[in-house]
The first five atom37 places (N, CA, C, CB, O) and aatype in JSON, in Angstrom:
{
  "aatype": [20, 20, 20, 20, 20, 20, 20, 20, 20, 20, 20, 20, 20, 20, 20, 20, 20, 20, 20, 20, 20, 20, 20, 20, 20, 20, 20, 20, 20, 20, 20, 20, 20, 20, 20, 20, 20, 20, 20, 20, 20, 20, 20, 20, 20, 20, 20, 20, 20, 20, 20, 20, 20, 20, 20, 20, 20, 20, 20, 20, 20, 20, 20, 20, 20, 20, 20, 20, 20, 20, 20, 20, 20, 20, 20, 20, 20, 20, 20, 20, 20, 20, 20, 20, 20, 20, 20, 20, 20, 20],
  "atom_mask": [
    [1, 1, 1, 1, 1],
    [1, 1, 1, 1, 1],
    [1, 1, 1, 1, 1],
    [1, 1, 1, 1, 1],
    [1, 1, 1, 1, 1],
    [1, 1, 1, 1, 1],
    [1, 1, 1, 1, 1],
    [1, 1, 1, 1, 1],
    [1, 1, 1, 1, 1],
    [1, 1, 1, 1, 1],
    [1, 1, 1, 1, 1],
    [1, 1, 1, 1, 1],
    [1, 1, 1, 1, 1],
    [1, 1, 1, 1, 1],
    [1, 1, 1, 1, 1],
    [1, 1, 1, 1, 1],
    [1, 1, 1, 1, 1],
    [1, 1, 1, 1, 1],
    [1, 1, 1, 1, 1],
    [1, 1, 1, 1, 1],
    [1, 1, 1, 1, 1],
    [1, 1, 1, 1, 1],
    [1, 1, 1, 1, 1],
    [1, 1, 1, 1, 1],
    [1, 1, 1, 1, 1],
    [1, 1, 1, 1, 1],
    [1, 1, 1, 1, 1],
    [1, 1, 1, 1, 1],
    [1, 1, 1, 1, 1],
    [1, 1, 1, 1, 1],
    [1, 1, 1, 1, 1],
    [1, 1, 1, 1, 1],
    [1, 1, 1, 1, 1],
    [1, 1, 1, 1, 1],
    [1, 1, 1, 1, 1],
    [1, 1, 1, 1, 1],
    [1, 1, 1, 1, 1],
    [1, 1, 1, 1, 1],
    [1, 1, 1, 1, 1],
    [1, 1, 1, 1, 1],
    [1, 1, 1, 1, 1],
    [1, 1, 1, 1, 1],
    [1, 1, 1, 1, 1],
    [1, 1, 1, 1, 1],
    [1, 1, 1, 1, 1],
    [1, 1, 1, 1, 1],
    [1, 1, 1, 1, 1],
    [1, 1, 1, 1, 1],
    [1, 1, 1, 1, 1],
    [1, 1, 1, 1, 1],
    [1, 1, 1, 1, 1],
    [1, 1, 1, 1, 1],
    [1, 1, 1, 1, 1],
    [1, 1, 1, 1, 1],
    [1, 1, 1, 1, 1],
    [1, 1, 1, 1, 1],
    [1, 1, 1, 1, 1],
    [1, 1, 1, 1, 1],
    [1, 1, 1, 1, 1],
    [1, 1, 1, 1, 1],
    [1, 1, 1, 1, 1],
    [1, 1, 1, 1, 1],
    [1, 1, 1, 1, 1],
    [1, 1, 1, 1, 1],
    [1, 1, 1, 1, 1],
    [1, 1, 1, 1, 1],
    [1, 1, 1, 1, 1],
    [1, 1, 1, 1, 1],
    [1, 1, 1, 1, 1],
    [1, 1, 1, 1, 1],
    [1, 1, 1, 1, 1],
    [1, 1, 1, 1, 1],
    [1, 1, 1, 1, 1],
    [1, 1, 1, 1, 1],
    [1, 1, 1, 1, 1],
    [1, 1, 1, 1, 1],
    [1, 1, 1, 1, 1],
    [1, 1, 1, 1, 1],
    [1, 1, 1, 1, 1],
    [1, 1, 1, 1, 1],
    [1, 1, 1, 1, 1],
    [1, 1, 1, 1, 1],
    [1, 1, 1, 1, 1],
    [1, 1, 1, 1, 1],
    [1, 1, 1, 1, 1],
    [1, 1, 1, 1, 1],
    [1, 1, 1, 1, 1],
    [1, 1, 1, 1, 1],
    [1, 1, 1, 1, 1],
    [1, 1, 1, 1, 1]
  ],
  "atom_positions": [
    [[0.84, -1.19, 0.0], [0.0, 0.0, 0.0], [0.89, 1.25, 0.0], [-0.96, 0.0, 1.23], [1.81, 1.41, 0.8]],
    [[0.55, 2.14, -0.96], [1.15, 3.29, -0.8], [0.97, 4.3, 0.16], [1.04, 3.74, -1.72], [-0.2, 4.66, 0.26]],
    [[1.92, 4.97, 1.04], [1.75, 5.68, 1.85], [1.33, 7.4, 1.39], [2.9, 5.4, 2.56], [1.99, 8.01, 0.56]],
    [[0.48, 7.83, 1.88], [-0.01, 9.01, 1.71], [0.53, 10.4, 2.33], [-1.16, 8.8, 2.06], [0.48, 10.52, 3.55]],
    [[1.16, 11.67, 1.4], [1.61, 12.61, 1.63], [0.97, 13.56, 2.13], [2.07, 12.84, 0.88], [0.5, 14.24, 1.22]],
    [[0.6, 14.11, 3.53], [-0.75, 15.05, 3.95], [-0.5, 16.49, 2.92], [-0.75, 15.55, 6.01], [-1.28, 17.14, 2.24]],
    [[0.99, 16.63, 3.19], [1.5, 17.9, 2.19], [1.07, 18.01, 0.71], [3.05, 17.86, 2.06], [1.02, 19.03, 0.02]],
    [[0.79, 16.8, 0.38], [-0.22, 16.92, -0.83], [-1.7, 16.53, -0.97], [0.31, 16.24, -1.77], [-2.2, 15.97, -1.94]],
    [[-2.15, 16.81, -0.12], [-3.66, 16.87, 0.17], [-4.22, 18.31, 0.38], [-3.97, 16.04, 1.46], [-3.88, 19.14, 1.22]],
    [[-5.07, 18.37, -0.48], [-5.84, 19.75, -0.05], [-6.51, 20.25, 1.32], [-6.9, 19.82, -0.87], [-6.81, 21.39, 1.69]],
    [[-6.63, 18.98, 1.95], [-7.16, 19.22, 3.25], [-6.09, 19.85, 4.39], [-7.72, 17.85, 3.72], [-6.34, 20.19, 5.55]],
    [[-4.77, 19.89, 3.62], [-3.12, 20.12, 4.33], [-3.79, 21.76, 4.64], [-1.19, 19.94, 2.9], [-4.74, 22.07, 3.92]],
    [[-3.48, 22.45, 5.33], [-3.56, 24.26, 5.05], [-2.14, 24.69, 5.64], [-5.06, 25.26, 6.09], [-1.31, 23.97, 6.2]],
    [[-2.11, 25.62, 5.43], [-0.67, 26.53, 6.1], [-1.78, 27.56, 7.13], [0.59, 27.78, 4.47], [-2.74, 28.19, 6.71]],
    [[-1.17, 27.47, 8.94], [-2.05, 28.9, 9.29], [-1.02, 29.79, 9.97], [-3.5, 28.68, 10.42], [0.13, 29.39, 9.81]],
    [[-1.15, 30.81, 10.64], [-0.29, 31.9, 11.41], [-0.74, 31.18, 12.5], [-0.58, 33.65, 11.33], [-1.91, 30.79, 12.57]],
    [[0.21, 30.94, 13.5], [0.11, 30.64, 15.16], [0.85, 31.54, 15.64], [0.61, 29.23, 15.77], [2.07, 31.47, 15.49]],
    [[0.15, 32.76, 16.46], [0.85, 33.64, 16.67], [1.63, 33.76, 18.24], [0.04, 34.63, 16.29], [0.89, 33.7, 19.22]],
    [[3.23, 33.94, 18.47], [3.86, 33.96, 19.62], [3.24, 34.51, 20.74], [4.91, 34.5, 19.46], [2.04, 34.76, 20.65]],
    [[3.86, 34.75, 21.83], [3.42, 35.78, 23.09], [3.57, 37.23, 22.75], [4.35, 35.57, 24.46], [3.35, 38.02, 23.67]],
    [[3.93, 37.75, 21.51], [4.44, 39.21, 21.13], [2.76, 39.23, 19.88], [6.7, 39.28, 20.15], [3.06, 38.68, 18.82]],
    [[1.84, 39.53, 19.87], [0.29, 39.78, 19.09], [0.74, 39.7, 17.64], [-0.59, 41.49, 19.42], [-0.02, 39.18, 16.83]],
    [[2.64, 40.47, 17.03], [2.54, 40.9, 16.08], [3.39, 40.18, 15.26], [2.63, 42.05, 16.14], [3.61, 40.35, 14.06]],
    [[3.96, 39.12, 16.23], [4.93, 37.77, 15.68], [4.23, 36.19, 15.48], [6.22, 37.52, 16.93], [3.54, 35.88, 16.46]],
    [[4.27, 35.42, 14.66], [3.92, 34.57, 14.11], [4.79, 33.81, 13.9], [3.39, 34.82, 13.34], [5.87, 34.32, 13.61]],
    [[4.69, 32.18, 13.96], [5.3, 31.17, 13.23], [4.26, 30.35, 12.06], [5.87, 30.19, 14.36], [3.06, 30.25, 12.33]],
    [[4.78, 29.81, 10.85], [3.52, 28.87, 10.55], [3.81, 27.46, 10.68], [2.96, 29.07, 9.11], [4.84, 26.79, 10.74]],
    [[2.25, 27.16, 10.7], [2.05, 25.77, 11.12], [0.81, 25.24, 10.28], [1.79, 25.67, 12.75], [-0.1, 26.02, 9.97]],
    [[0.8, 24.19, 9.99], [0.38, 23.18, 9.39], [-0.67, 22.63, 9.81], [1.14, 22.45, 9.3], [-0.49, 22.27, 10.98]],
    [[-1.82, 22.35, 9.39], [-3.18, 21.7, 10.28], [-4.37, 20.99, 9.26], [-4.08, 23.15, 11.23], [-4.89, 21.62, 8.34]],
    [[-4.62, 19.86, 9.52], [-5.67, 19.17, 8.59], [-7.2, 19.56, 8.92], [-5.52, 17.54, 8.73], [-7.87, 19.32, 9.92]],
    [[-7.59, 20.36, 7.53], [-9.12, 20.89, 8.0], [-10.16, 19.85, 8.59], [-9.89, 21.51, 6.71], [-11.15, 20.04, 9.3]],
    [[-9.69, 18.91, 8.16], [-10.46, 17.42, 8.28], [-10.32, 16.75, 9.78], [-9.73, 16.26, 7.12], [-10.82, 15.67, 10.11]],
    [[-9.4, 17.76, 10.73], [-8.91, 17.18, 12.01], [-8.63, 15.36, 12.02], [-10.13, 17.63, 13.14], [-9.26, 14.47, 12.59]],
    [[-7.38, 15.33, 11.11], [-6.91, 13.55, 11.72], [-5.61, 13.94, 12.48], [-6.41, 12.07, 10.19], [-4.84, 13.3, 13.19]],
    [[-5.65, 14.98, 12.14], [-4.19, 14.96, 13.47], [-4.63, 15.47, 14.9], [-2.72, 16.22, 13.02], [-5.05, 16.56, 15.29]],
    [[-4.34, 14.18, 15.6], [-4.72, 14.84, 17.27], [-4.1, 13.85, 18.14], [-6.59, 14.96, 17.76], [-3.97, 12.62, 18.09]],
    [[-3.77, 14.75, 18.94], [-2.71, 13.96, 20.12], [-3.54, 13.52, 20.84], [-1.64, 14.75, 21.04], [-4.71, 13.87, 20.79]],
    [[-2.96, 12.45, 21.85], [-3.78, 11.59, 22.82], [-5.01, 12.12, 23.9], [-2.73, 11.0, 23.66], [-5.86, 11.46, 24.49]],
    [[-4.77, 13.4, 23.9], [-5.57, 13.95, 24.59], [-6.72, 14.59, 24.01], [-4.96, 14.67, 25.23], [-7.33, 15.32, 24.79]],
    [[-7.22, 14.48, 22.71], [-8.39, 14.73, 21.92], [-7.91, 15.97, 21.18], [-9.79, 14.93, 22.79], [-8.53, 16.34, 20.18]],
    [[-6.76, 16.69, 21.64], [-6.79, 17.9, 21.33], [-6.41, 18.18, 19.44], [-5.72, 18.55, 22.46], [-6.16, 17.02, 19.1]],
    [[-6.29, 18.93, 18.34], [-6.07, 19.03, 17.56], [-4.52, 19.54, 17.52], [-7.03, 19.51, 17.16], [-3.96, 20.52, 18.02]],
    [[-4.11, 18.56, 16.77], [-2.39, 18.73, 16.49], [-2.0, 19.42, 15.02], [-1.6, 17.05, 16.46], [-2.07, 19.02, 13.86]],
    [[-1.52, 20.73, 15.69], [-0.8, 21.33, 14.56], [1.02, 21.05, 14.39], [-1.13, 22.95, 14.76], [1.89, 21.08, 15.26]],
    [[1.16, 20.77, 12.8], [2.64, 20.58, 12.7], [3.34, 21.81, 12.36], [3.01, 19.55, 11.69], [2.81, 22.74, 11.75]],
    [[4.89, 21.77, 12.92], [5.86, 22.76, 12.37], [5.44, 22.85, 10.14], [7.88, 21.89, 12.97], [5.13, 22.01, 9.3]],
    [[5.61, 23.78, 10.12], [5.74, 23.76, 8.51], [7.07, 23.15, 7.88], [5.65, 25.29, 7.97], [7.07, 22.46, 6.86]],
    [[8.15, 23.48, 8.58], [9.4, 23.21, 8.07], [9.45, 21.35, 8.18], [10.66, 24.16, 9.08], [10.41, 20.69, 7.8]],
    [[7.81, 20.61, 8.96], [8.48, 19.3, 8.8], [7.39, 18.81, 7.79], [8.72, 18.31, 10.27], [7.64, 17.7, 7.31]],
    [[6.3, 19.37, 7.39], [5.37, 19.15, 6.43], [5.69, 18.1, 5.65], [5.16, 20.2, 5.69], [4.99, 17.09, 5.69]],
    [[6.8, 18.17, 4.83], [7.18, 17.22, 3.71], [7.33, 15.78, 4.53], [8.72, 17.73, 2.88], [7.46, 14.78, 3.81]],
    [[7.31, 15.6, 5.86], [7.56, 14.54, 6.26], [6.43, 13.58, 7.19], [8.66, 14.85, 6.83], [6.6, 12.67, 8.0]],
    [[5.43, 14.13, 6.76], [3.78, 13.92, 7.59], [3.36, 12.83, 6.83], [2.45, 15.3, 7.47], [2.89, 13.3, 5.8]],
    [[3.26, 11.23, 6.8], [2.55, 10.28, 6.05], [1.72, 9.94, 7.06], [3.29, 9.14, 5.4], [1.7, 10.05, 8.29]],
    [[0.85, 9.35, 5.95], [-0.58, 8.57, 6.88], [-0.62, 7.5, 6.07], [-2.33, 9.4, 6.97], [-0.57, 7.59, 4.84]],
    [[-0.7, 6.62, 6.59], [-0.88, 4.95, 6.06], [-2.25, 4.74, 5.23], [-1.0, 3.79, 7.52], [-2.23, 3.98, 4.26]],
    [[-3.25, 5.29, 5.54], [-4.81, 6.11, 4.99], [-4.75, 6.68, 5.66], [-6.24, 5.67, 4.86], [-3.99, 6.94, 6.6]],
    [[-6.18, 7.21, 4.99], [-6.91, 8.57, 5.18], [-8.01, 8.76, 4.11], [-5.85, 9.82, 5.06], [-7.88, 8.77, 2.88]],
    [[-9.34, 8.94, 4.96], [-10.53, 8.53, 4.28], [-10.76, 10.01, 3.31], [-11.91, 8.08, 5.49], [-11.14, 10.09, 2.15]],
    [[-10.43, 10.94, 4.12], [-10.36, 12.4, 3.69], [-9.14, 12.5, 2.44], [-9.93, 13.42, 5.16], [-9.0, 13.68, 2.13]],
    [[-8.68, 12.05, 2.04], [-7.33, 12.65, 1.35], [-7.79, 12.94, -0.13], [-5.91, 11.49, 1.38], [-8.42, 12.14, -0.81]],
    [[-7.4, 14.16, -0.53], [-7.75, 14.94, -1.78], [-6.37, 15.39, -2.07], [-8.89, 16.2, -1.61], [-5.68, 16.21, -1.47]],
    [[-6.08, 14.58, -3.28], [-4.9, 14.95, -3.92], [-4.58, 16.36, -4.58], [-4.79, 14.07, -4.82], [-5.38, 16.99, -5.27]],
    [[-3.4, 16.74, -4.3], [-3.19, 18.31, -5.02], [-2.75, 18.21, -6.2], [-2.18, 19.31, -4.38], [-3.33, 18.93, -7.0]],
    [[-1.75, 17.43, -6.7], [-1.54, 17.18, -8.1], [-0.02, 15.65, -8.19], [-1.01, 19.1, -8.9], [0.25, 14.74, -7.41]],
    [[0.43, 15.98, -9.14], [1.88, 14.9, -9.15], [2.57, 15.02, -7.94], [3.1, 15.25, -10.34], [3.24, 16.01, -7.66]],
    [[2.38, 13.76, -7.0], [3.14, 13.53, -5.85], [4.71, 13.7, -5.34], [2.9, 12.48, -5.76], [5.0, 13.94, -4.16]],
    [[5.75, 13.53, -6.51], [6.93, 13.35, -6.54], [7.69, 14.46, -6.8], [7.15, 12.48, -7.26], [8.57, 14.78, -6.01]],
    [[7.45, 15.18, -7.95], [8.01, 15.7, -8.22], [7.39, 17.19, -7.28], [8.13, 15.39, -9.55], [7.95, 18.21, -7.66]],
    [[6.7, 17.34, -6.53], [5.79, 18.22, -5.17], [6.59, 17.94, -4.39], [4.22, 17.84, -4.57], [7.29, 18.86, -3.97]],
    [[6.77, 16.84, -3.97], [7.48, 16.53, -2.44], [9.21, 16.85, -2.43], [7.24, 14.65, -2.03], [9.79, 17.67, -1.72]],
    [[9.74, 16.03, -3.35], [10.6, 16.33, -3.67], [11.33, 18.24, -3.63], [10.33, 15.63, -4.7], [12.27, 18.72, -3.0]],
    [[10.69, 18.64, -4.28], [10.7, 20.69, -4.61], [10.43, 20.59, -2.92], [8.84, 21.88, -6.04], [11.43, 20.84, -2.26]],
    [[9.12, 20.23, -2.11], [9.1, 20.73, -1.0], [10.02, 21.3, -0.35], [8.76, 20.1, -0.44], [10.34, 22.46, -0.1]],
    [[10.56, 19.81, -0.02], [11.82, 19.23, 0.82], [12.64, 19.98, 0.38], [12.31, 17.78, 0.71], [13.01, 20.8, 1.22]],
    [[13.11, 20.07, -0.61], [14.05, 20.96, -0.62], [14.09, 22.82, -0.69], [14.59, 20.43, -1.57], [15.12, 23.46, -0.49]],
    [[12.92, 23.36, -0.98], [12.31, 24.84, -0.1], [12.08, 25.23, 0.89], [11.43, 25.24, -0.19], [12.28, 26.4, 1.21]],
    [[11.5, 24.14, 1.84], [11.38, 24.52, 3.0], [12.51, 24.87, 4.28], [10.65, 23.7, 3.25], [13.6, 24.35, 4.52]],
    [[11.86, 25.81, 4.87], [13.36, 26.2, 5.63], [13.22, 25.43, 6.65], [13.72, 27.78, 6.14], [12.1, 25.1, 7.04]],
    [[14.52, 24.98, 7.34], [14.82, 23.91, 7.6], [14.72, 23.87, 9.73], [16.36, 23.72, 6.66], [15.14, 23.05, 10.54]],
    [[14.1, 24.94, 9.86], [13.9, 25.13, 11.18], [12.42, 26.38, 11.47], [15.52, 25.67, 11.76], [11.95, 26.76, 10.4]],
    [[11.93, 26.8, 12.36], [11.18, 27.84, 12.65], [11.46, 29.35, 12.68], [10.82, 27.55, 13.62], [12.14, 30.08, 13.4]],
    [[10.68, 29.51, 11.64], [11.1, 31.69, 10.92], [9.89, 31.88, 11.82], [10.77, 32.53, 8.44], [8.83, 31.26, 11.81]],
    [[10.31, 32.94, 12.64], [9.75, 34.2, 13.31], [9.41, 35.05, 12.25], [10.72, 34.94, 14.3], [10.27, 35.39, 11.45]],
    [[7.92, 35.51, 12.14], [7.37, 36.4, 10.89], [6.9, 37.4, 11.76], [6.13, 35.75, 9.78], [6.82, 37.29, 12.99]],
    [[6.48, 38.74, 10.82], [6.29, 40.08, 11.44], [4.85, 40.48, 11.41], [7.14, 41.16, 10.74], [4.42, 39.61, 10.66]],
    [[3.97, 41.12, 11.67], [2.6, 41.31, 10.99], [2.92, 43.12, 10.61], [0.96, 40.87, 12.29], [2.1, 43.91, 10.16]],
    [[4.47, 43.4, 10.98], [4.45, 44.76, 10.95], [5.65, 45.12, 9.51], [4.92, 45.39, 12.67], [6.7, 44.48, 9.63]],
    [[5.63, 45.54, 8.92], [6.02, 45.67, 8.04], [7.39, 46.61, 7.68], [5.05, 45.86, 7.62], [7.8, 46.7, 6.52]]
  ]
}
C-alpha cells in the first residue's frame, strides 16, 4: 500500500500561530479534516518546516493536489529547515 503525503492533500492548510508578542507569528500546518490529534483529543498542529515529512498509512479524507513526486521532492528541498519568526508589521 502506498503511503499518503498530507503535504499533498488539499485538506493540508498553512495557518499563522501567533507567539506571546500579538505581532509575531510562526507557521504551522493543520488538517481541516482534524486527523491529526494527540492523545488527549486535542487538535495537532505541525511545524511547517516538517510538512514534507507527515505520512498517513490512509486517510478517508485525502484529496490529492496534483503529481506527488516531483511536489514533495521541490518541497523538501524549499522549506526552511527550522522555525522563521514572521512580522505582521512591516
Amino acid at each position: 500500500m502506498e503511503k499518503i503525503f498530507c503535504a499533498n492533500c488539499a485538506n493540508c492548510i498553512l495557518i499563522r500561530q501567533y507567539e506571546s508578542e500579538p505581532e509575531r507569528y510562526v507557521l504551522r500546518v493543520k488538517c481541516t479534516k482534524k486527523q491529526w490529534v494527540k492523545r488527549s483529543g486535542e487538535e495537532k498542529f505541525y511545524k511547517y518546516f516538517t510538512v514534507a515529512r507527515r505520512i498517513m498509512d490512509e486517510c478517508e479524507y485525502y484529496e490529492e493536489n496534483g503529481e506527488l513526486f516531483p511536489y514533495i521532492k521541490n518541497l523538501r528541498k524549499e522549506l526552511p529547515i527550522k522555525d522563521e519568526i514572521y512580522s505582521t508589521k512591516g
